[in-house]
N, C-alpha and C positions, 0 to 999 in steps of 0.2 A: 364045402370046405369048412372044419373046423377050426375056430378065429383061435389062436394063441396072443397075438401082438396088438390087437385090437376088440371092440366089440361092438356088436350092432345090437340097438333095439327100435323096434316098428312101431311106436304109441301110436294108441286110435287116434284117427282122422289122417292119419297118412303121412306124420313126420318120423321120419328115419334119423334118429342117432348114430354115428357112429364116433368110436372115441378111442383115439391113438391113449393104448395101455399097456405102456410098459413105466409104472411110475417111480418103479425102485432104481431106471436110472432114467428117469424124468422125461419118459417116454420117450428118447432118443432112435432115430430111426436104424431099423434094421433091414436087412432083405426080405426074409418074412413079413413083416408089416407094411413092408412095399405090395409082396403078392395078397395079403391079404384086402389092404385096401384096394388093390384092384379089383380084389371080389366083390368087394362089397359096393364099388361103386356100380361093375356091371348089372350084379343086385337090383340096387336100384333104377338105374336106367331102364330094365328090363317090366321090374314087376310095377302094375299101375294101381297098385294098394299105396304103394309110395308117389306120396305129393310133391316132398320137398325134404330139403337131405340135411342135417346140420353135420359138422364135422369140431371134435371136438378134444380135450383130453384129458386123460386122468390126474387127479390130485389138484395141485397149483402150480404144473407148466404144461402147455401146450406143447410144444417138442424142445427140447434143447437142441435141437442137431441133430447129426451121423453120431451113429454109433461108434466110439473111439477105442474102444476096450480092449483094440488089436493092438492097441498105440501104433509105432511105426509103420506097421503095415495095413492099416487102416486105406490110406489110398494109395497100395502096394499096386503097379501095373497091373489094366487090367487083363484076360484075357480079351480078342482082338473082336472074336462073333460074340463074344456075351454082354458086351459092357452098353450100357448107353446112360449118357446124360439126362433121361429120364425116366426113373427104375419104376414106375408104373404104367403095365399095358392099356389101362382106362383112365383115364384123368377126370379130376374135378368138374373141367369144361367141358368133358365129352357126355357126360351125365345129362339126360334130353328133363332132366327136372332141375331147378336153383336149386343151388350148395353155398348153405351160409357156412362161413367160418369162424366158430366163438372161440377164438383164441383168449383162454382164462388164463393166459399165464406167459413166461416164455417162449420166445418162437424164434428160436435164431437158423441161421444157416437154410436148410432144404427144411427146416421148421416153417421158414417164413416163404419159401418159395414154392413149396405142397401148397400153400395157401392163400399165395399169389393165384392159385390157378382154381379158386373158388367163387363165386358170382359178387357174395355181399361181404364182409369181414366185420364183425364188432373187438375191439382189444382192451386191454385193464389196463389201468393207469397205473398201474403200482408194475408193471411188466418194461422187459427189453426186448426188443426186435432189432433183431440183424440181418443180412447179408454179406455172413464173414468170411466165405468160400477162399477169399483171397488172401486169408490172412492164416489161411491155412495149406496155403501151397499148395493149392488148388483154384477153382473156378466157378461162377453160380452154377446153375442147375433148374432143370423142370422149365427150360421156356422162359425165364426170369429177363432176359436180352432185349427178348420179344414184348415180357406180357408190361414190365415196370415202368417201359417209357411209356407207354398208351395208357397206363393208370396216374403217372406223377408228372409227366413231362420229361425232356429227354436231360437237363441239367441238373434234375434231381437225382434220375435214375443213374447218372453218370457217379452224381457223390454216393450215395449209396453203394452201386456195384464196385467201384474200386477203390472206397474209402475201405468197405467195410466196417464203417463207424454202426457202431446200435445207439437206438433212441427209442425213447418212450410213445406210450400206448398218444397220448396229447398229439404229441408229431407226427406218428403215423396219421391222426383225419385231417392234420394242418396241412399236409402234404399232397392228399388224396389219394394214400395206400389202404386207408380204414374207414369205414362207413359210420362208427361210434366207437367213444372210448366211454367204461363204466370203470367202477371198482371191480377187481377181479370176482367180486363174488355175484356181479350181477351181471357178467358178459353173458355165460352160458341162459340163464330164464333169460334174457331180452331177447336173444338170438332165437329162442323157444317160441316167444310168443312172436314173435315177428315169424316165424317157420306156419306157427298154426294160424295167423292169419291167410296168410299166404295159401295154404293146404286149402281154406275155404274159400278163401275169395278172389282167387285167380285160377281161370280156367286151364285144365294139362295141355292140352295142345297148343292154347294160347299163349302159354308160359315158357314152352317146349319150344317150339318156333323163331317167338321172340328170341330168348337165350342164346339158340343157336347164333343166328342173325347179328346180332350184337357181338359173339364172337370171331366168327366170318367177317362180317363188313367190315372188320377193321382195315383188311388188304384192298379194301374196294372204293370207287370212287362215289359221288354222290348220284350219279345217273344208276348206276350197275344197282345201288341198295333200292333205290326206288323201283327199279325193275325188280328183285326180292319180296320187297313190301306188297305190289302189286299181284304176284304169282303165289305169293302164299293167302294174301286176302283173298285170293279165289278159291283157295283149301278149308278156310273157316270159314264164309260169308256161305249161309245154308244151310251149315249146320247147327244140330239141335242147340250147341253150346250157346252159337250166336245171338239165338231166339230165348235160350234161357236166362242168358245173364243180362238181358233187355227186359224181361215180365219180371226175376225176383229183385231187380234196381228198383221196376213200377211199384209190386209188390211190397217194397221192401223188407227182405227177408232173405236167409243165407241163399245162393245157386245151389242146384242139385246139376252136379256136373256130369258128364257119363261120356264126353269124349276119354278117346283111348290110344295113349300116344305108344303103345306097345302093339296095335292093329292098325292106326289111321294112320301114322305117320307119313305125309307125303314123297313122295320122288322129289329128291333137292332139285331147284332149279339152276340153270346151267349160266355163265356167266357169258352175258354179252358185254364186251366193252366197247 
């Protein structure tokens, strides 16, 4: 697929950029840049040159929002088979590598909830983040019902989702929606170097696993994840990965990783409750 509404670049050692661009209107989402980042996340999921995925955006805002340019008919009914509450067929979460979100700027609306559905998030102090779905005669979106109470708790996510109040990059990690706030001009390199740590010194499948898991067990009880933990330590314990990042710890010295989360990946284990 050729990207219009986005862009991807691969920098050596296996971090994937990708950066919602469309900044002449403040990279505002569109249907396109829906399908495109679906490519781009299958993308990455797929190829295991890629370690670890930042998601990002052009200029100085992250997403304003939907694209309104329709005006009125912006959320004009939709048709019945086409519509869905989350316009991308790959998601941030489903990506088997971590997906930081360096939001360097505004993130409002399915700005902030495309980014909800990302592993780590850094945001700028000088920014506003919203979930203003509702103040727009409409509703959240992408999982937000789901993913905001198990990020902030359920009386935050209450104010948020039907205030639709925005606040700043500070509130967002006061809260436990953001993992860092910088000046806008240092979210994107911190989120960098934090990606290419990561690219080296966590293992892909080890990473892969994890991530999923943590996504999954949220539905699950404390016995069922222990059974998880247990059936997938029998997938890594053996392998070379396990033995290698045990000698370059001794060593001390970067792992040479060479598990392959695009060939080894296990049969999910099935849930007993």
């Amino acid at each position: 697929m050729g990207y219009d509404d986005i862009r991807f670049e691969l920098r050596p050692g296996g971090v994937a950029v990708v950066t919602l661009h469309r900044p002449e209107h403040r990279n505002t989402f569109s249907g396109r840049m829906g399908e495109e980042l679906s490519h781009a996340y299958k993308r990455c999921d797929e190829d295991d040159g890629v370690r670890v995925v930042v998601l990002t955006g052009a200029g100085d805002t992250f997403c304003a929002g939907a694209d309104m340019t329709s005006g009125a008919e912006t959320f004009a009914s939709p048709g019945v088979e086409h519509f869905s509450a989350m316009p991308l067929t790959m998601r941030a979460c489903d990506v088997r590598k971590p997906v930081l979100a360096a939001l360097n700027g505004h993130a409002i609306g399915i700005g902030l909830t495309l980014a909800l559905q990302c592993d780590l998030r850094w945001v700028a102090s000088e920014a506003r983040y919203g979930i203003v779905q509702v103040r727009r005669g409409v509703m959240p979106d992408c999982g937000a019902h789901w993913i905001l109470p198990r990020l902030v708790g359920w009386a935050t996510a209450a104010d948020l989702l039907l205030t639709g109040r925005k606040f700043d990059g500070q509130e967002a990690v006061s809260m436990g929606l953001a993992n860092r706030v910088l000046p806008s001009a240092e979210v994107l390199p911190a989120a960098l170097e934090a990606a290419q740590d990561m690219a080296v010194h966590t293992a892909p499948l080890s990473a892969g696993l994890t991530k999923k898991l943590l996504w999954s067990g949220a539905g699950m009880n404390l016995k069922e994840v222990e059974s998880f933990e247990t059936a997938l330590h029998h997938h890594l314990m053996g392998h070379s990965d396990a033995a290698e990042g045990v000698i370059a710890f001794l060593e001390r010295r970067d792992p040479n990783w060479s598990g392959s989360v695009a060939e080894e990946w296990p049969a999910w284990p099935q849930r007993n409750k």
